[in-house]
C-alpha positions as CSV (number, residue, x, y, z in Angstrom):
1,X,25.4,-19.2,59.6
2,X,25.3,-16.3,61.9
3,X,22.9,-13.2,61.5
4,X,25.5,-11.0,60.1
5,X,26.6,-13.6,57.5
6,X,23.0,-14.1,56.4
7,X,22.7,-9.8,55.9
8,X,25.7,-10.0,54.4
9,X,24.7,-12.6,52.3
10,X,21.4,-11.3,51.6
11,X,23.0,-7.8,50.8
12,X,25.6,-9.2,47.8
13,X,22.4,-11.1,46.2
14,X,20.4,-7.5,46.2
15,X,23.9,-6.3,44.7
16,X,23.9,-9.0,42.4
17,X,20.5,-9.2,41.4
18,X,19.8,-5.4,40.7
19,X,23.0,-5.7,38.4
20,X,21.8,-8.5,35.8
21,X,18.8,-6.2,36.1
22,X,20.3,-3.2,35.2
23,X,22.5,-5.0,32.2
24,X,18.9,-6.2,31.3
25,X,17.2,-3.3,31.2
26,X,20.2,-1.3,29.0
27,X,20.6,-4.5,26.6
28,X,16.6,-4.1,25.6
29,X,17.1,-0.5,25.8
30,X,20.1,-0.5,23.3
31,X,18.0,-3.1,21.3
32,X,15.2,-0.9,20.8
33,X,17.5,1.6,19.7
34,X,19.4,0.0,17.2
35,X,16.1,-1.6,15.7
36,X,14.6,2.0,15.9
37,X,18.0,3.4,13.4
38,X,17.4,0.2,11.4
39,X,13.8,1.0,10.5
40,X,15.1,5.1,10.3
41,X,17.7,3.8,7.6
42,X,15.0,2.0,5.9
43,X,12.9,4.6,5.5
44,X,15.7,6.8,4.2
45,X,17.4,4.6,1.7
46,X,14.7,1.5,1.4
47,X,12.5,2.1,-1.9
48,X,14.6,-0.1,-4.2
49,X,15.0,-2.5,-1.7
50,X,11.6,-3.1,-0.8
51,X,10.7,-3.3,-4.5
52,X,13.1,-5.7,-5.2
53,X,11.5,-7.8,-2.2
54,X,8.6,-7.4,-3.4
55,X,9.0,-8.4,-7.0
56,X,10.4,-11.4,-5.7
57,X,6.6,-12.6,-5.1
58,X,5.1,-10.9,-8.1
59,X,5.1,-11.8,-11.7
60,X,3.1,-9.1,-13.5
61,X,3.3,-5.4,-13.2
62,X,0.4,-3.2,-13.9
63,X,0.4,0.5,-14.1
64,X,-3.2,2.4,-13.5
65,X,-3.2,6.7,-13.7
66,X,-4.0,7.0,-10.3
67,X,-5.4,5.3,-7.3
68,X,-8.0,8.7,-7.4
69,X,-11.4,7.1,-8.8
70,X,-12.6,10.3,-9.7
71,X,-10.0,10.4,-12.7
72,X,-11.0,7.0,-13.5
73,X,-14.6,8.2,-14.7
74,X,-13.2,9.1,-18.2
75,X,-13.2,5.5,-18.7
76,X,-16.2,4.4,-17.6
77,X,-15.2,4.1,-14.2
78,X,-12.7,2.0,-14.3
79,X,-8.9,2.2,-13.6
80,X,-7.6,3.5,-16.6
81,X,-4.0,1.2,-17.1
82,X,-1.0,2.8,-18.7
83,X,0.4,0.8,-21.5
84,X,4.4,-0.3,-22.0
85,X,6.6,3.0,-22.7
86,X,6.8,2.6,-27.0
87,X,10.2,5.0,-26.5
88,X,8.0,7.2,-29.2
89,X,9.0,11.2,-28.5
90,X,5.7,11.9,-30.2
91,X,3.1,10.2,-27.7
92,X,5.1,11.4,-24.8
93,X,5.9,9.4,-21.5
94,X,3.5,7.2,-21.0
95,X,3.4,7.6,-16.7
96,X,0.7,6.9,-14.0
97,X,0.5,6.8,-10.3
98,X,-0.5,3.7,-9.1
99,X,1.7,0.4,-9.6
100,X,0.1,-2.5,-8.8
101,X,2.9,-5.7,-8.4
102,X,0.3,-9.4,-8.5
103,X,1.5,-12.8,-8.2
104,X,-1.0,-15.4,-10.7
105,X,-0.9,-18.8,-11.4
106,X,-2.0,-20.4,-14.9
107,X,-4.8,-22.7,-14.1
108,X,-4.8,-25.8,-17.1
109,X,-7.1,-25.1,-19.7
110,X,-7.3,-21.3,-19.3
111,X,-5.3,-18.8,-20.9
112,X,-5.8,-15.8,-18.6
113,X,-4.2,-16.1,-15.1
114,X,-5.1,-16.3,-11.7
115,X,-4.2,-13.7,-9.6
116,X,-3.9,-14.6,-6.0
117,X,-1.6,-11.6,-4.5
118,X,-1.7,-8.0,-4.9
119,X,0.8,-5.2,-3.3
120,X,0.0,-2.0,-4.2
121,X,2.4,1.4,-4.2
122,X,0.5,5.3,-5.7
123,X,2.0,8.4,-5.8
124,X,-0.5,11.4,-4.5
125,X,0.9,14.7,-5.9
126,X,1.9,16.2,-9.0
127,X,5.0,17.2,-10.5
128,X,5.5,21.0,-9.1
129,X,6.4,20.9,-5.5
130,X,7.5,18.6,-3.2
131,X,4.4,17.6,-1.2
132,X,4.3,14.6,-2.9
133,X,4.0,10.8,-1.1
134,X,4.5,7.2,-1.8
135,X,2.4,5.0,0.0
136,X,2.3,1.1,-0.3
137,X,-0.4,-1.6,0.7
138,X,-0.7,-3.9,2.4
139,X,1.5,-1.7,5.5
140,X,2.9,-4.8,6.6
141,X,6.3,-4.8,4.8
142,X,6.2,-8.5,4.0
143,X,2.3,-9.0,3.7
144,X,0.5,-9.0,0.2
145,X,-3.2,-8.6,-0.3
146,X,-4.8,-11.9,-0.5
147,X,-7.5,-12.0,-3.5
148,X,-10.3,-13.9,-2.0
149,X,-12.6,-13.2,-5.2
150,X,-10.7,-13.5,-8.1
151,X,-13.4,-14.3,-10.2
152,X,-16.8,-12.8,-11.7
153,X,-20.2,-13.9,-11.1
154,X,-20.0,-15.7,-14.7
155,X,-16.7,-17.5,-13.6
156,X,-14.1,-15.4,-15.3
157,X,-10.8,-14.9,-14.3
158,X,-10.4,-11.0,-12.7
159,X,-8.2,-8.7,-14.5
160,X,-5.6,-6.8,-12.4
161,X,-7.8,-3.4,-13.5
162,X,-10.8,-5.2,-11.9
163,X,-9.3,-6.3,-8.4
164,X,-8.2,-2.6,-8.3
165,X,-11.4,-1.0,-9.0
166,X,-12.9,-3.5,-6.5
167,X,-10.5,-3.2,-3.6
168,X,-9.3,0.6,-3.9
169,X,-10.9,1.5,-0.5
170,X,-8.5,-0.8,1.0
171,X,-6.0,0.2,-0.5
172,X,-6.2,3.9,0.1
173,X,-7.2,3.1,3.6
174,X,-4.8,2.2,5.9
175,X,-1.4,2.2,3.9
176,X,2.3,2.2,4.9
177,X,4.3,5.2,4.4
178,X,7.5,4.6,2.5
179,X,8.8,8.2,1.1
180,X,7.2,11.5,1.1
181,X,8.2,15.2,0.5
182,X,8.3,14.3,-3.4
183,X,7.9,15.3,-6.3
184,X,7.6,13.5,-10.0
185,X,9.6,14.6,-12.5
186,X,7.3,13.3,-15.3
187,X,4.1,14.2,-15.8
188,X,1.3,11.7,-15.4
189,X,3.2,10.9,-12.5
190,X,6.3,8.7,-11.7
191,X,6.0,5.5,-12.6
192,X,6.2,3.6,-16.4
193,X,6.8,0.3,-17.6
194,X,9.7,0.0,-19.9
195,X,10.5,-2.2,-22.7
196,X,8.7,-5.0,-21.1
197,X,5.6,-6.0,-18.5
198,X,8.5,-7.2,-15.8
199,X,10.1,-4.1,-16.2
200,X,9.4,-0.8,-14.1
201,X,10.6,2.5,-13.4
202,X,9.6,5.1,-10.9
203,X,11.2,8.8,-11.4
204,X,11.0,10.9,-8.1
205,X,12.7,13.6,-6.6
206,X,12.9,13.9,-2.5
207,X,13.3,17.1,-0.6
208,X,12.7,17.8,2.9
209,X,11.9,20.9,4.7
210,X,13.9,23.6,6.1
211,X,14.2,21.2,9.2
212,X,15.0,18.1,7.3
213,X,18.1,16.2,6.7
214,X,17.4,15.5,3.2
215,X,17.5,18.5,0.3
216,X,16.5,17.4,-3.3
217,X,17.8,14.1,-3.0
218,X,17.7,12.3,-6.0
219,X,15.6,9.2,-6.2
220,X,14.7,9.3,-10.3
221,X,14.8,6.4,-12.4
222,X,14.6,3.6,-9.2
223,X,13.9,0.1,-11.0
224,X,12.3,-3.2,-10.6
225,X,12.9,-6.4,-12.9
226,X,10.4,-9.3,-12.5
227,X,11.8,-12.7,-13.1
């Protein structure tokens, strides 16, 4: 080959090169983008989705008043857990703030369960403006909290109340966003069980700021079914 045939070589496979580079760089970039809308979308719309992930690993659901443990003192000092809704006008809704979903097993011989997996959602707030949020733990969307103790020091089985009470730091420390700019509609807070143990419901309304997209959205009465 001569010299000019060699440049002229060299020159298309510069041409060529910085081309796949280019469709590189704006396939990641477009990538990026569209996983960046998927997770805004989520984040918009996602709350009955991710509970009905969620309760696919679960098997009890537990409502506590509040993942505050200064409220908790009225009883001792332990989480204070909100019964199944008796549908009873006269006692009121019965509501908290904290729902904790755990997975258990039934080990033979023993009447009391297991539990081996937490994932925890609270509500800080109240029910008069919209500074409300709804946090959820572990952060990672498809992680659980492992219970590496779920025993006492006489050998018995841990109730979900306990594990809370024992684990609330973590909890409350480092926890995934999932809504906020709420506001609960019931007092107590938004979420009850109804009819059932499996059965949950979380009533919250959403409103954004002046500079939001979202204006008193409604996201009452979102529920979750264990199988």
């Amino acid at each position: 080959m001569t010299l000019v045939e060699i440049m002229v070589s060299m020159a298309l496979g510069v041409v060529v090169i910085g081309t796949a580079t280019w469709f590189l760089f704006e396939g990641t970039k477009a990538s990026y983008k569209s996983m960046a809308n998927v997770e805004n979308s989520i984040q918009q719309w996602g709350l009955a989705t991710k509970l009905q992930i969620d309760g696919k690993i679960a098997n009890l659901i537990t409502v506590i008043n509040s993942a505050d443990k200064s409220t908790w003192l009225v009883n001792g000092g332990d989480p204070i857990v909100i019964g199944v809704e008796d549908n009873d006008p006269a006692t009121g809704l019965k509501r908290g703030k904290m729902l904790v979903l755990s997975k258990s097993q039934l080990l033979e011989g023993v009447d009391t369960k297991l539990i081996t997996d937490i994932i925890v959602y609270y509500y800080t707030g109240n029910n008069t403006d919209f500074n409300g949020t709804l946090k959820r733990y572990p952060k990672d969307v498809r992680g659980t909290f492992k219970v590496t103790a779920p025993k006492d020091g006489a050998g018995n089985l841990k109730s979900v109340a306990q594990l809370v009470r024992e684990n609330i730091d973590t909890f409350t420390g480092d926890p995934a966003l999932v809504q906020d700019k709420l506001t609960s509609i019931a007092p107590g807070g938004p979420f009850a069980q109804l009819n059932s143990s499996n059965n949950a419901s979380i009533a919250l309304i959403r409103q954004e700021n002046s500079i939001g997209k979202v204006v008193n959205q409604n996201l009452t009465e979102v529920s979750i079914n264990l199988r």
